[in-house]
N, C-alpha and C positions, 0 to 999 in steps of 0.2 A: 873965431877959429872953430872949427867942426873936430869934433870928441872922435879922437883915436885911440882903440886900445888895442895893444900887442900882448904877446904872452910868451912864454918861455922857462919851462920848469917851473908852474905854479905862480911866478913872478908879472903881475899884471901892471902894464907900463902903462899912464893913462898921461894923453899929449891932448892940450887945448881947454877948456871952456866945462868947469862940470857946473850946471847951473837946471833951473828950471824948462828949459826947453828938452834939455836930454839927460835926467836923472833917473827917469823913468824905464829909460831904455838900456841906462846903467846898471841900474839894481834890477833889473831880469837879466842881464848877462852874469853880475855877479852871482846871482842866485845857485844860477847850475854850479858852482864851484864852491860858495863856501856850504860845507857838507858836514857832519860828524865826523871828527877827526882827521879831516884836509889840512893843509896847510897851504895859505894863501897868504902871499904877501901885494899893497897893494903902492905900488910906486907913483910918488904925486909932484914928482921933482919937473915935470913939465907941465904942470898945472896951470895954467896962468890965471883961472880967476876960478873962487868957488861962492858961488851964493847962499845965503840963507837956510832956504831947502837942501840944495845938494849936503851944504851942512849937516842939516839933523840927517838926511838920509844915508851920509857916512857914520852918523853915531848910531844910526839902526844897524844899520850893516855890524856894525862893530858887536852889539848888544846881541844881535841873531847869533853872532860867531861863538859868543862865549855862552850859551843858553845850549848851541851844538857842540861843544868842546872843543869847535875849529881853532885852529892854529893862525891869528887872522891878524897882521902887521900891516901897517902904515907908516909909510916913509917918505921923505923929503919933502918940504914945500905946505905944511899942515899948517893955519891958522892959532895963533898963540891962545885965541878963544876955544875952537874947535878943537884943541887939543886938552885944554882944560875941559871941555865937555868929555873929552871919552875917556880923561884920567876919573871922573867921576862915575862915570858908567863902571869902571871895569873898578871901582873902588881902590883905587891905587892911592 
């Protein structure tokens, strides 16, 4: 399934497939938005598969957020591994 993302008051909805073909072109979209002091929430409740990469490049994403002070959430659908990796990131 081909990576859809929508948006809506900061709330980015991401529908299909986050993996190594199109991560790349996720985290340059994401880039323009998480900023010092934004607030980005990142909706993963229509996920249906994340790979490896897309992995670690949601725990960057995450790691850049908090190094900006961004306001930066992840919801629905997170990997029980992948989310153990960004309770560690964020020293939780």
């Amino acid at each position: 399934m081909a990576l859809q993302i929508t948006e809506s008051r900061r709330v980015f909805s991401v529908n299909g497939n986050l993996n190594s073909a199109n991560i790349k072109i996720f985290e340059r979209h994401m880039r323009n938005f998480i900023k010092r002091g934004a607030i980005v929430v990142l909706d993963l409740q229509k996920v249906t598969q994340i790979d490896d990469l897309a992995g670690k490049a949601l725990i960057q994403m995450f790691a850049n957020a908090l190094i900006l002070d961004c306001q930066f959430t992840i919801k629905g659908g997170v990997p029980k591994n992948l989310m153990h990796e960004l309770c560690l990131e964020a020293r939780l």
